[in-house]
C-alpha positions in Angstrom: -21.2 -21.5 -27.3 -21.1 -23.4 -24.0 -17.9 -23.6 -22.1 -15.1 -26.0 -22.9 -12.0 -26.8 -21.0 -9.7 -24.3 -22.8 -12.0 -21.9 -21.6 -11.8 -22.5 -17.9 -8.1 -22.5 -18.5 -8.6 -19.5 -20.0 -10.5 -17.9 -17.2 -8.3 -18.9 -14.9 -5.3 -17.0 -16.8 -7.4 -13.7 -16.5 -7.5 -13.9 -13.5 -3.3 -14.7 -13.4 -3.0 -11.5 -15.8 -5.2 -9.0 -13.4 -2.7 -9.3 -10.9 0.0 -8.8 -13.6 -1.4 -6.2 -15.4 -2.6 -3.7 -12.0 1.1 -4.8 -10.6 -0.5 -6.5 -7.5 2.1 -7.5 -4.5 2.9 -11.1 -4.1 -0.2 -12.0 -1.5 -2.9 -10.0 -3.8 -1.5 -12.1 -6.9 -2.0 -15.2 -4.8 -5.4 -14.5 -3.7 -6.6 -13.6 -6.8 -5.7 -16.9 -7.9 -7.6 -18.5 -5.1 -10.4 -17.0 -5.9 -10.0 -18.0 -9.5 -9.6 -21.8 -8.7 -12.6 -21.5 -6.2 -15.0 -20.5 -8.7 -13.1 -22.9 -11.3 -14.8 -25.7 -9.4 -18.5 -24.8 -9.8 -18.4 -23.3 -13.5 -21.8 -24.5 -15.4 -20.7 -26.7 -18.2 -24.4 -25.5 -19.8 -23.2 -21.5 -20.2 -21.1 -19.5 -21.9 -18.1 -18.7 -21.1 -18.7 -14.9 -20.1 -21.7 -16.2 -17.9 -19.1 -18.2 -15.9 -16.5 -15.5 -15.7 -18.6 -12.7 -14.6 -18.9 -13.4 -11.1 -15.3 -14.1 -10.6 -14.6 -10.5 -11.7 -17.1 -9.2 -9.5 -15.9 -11.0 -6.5 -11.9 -9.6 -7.7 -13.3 -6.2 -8.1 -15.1 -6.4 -4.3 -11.8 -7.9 -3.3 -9.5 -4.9 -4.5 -12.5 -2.6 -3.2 -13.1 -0.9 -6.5 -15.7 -1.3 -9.2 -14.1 -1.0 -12.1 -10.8 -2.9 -11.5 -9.2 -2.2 -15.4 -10.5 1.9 -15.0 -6.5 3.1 -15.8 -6.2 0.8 -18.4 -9.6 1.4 -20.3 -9.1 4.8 -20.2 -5.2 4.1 -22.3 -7.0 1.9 -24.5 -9.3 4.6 -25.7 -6.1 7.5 -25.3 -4.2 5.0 -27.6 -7.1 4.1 -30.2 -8.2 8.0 -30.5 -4.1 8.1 -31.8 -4.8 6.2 -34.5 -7.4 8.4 -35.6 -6.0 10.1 -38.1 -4.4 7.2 -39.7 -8.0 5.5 -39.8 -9.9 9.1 -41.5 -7.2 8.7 -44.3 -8.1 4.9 -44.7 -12.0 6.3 -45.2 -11.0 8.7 -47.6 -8.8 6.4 -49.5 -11.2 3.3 -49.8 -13.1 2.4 -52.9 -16.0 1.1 -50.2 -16.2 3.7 -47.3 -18.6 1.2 -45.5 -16.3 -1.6 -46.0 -13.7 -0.2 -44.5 -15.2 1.2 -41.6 -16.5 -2.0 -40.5 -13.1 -3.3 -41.2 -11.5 -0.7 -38.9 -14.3 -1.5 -36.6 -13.5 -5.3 -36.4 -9.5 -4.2 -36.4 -10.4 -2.3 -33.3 -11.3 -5.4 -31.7 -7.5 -6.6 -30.6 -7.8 -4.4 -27.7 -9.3 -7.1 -25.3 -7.8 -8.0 -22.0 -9.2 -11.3 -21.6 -7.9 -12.8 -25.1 -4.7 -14.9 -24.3 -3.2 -14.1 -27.2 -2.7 -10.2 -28.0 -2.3 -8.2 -31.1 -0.5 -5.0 -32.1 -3.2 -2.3 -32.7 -1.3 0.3 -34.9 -0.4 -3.0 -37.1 -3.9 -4.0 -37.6 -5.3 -0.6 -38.7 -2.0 0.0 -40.6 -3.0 -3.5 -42.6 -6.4 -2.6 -42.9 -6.4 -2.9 -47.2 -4.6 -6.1 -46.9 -7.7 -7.5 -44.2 -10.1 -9.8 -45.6 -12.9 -11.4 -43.8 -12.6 -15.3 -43.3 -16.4 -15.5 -43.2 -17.5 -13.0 -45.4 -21.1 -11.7 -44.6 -20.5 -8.0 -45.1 -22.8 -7.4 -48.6 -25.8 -8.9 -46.5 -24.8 -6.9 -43.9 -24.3 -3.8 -46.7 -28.1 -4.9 -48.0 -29.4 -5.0 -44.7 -28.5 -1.6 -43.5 -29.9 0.0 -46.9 -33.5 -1.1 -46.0 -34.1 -0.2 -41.9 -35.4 1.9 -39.8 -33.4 1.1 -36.6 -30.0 -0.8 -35.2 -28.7 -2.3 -32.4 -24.9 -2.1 -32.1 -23.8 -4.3 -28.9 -20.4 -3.2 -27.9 -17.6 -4.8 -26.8 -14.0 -3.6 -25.4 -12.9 -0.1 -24.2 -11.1 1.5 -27.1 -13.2 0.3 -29.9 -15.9 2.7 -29.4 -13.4 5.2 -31.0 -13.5 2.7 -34.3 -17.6 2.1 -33.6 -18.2 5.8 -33.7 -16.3 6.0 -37.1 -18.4 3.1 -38.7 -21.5 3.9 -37.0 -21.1 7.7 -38.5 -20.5 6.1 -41.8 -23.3 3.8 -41.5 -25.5 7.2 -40.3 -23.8 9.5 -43.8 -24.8 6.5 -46.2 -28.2 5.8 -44.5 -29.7 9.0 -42.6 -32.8 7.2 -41.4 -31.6 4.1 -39.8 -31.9 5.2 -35.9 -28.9 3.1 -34.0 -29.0 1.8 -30.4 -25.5 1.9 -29.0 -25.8 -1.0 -26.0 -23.0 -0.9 -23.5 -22.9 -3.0 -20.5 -24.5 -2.8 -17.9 -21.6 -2.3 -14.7 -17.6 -2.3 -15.3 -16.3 -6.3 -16.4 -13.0 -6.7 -17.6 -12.2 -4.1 -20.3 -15.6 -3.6 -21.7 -17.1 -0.6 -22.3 -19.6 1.0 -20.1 -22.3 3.6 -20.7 -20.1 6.8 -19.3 -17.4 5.1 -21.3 -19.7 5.6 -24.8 -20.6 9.0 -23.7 -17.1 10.7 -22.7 -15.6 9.0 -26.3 -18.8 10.7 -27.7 -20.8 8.2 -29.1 -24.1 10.0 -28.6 -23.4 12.2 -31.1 -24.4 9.5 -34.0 -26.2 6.6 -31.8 -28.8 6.4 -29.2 -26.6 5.2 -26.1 -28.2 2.6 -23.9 -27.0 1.2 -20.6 -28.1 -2.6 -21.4 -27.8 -3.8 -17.7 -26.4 -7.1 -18.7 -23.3 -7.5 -16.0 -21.2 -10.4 -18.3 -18.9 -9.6 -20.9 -21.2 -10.4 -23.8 -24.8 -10.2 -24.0 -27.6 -12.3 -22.4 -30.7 -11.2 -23.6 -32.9 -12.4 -20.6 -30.1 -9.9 -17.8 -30.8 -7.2 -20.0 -32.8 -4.3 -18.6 -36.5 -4.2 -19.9 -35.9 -1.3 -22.5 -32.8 -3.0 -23.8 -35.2 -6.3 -24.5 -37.5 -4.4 -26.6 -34.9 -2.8 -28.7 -33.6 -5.8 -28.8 -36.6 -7.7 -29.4 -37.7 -5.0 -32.3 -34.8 -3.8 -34.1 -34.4 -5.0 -37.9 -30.6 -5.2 -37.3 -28.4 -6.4 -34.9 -24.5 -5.7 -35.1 -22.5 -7.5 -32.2 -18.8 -6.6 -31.5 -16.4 -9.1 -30.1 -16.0 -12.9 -29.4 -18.0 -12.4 -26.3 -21.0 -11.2 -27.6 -20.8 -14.0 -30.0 -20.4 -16.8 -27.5 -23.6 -15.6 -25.9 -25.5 -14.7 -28.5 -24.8 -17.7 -31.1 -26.6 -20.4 -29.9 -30.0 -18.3 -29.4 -30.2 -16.1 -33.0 -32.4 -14.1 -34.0 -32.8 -13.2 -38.2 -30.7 -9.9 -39.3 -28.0 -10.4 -36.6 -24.6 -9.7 -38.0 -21.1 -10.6 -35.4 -17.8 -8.8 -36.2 -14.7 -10.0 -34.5 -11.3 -11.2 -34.8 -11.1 -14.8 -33.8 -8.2 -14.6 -30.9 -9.1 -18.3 -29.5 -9.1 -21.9 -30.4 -12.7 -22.7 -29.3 -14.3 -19.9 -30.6 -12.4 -20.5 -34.3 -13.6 -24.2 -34.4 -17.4 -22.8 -33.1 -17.2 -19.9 -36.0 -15.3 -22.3 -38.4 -13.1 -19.5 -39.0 -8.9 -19.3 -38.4 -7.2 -18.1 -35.5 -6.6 -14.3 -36.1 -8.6 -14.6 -39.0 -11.8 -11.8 -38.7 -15.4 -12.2 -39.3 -18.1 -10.7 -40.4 -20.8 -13.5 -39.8 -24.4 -13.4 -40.6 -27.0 -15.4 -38.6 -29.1 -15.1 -41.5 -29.5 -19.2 -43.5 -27.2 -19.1 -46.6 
């Protein structure tokens, strides 16, 4: 999905909502927005919109001299999701479709993004998890799929949700021992996504193979990744993708068997997915 105006308006409120969020002084705030509106001016009208916003980060994070400018607030994300666990092992105990609702607390998971304009209540989503239905409803081919492989990718997205990934990937491994899962992180700290020491402290290499990917942008670009993640890429019989981002960069080059799970927290992405604002998905790239 290429950039559209909204988007770039979008970007530019990130970079509004870093100074707000970290509680910058009055001259940080302001040059933070400079920067913003510099690179505002050259954004590529023929990428996505993570491609365009990854170097403004990078050029934030070398202006506050840290790299990893959300650090604090990843690391409450995750504190605040691992809360909830308790509440989500009861929905898996309770469901008639233990799958189903993993992926659903998965997906639910996915409100915890720092770069959405509009944000949701996490303890409401996973307390509404039985009244949740996907908008675009791929989830038995995604069901079928995972019966009949031998490995996964799972491309993350925000800090937080890798305490809801580990839940549905451990399902995913209880219901179908054999299938060997890649756990792709990103490849250097961008906004609130999740990193590859993020996926090991929440413990993710306990049911998945964790891979740095090396891709810098918030969603992934097959030809940044590192050469290992392009042939797991390249040869795994499943792809699951977390998160809007992943599905702006990844949607307009699919490959067969690639599945995106996300709520849709954005006009442009809901008309791209033909799917409702705050609606979620579970969309198959697979021909219907």
């Amino acid at each position: 999905m290429k950039i559209q105006n909204e988007c770039k308006e979008c970007i530019l409120a990130q970079a509004v909502r870093v100074g707000t969020i970290l509680n910058l002084s009055a001259a940080q705030k302001e040059a933070v927005n400079a920067l913003a509106q510099k690179h505002a001016q050259s954004f590529d009208c023929t990428l996505t919109p993570p491609q365009n916003a990854y170097k403004l980060y990078e050029e934030i994070a070398l202006f506050l001299n840290t790299d990893d400018i959300y650090k604090d607030v990843k690391a409450a994300s995750t504190k605040r999701a691992e809360e909830l666990l308790d509440a989500c092992e009861e929905i898996l105990q309770n469901a008639h479709d233990i799958l189903l609702g993993a992926a659903k607390i998965a997906v639910a998971g996915n409100v915890l993004d720092l770069a959405s304009k509009v944000q949701y209540d996490l303890k409401e989503e996973i307390k509404n998890i039985a009244d949740l239905k996907f908008d675009i409803d791929d989830f038995e081919d995604l069901k079928n799929a995972l019966a009949n492989v031998r490995e996964t990718v799972y491309i993350s997205d925000n800090a937080g949700e890798e305490v809801f990934d580990k839940l549905f990937i451990r399902t995913i491994k209880t219901l179908y021992p054999s299938n060997h899962i890649y756990y792709f992180t990103r490849g250097k700290p961008i906004i609130n996504d999740i990193t590859y020491k993020d996926a090991i402290n929440s413990g993710l290499d306990e049911y998945a193979e964790v891979l740095d990917s090396g891709v810098p942008t918030p969603g992934f670009v097959y030809h940044m990744a590192s050469f290992e993640a392009q042939k797991k890429f390249k040869h795994a019989d499943v792809i699951i993708a977390k998160g809007m981002g992943n599905f702006e960069c990844m949607s307009e080059n699919e490959r067969a068997n690639t599945f995106y799970l996300f709520k849709v927290k954005c006009q442009p992405v809901g008309r791209f997915a033909r799917s409702k604002l705050g609606s979620i998905v579970c969309k198959s790239s697979n021909p219907r």
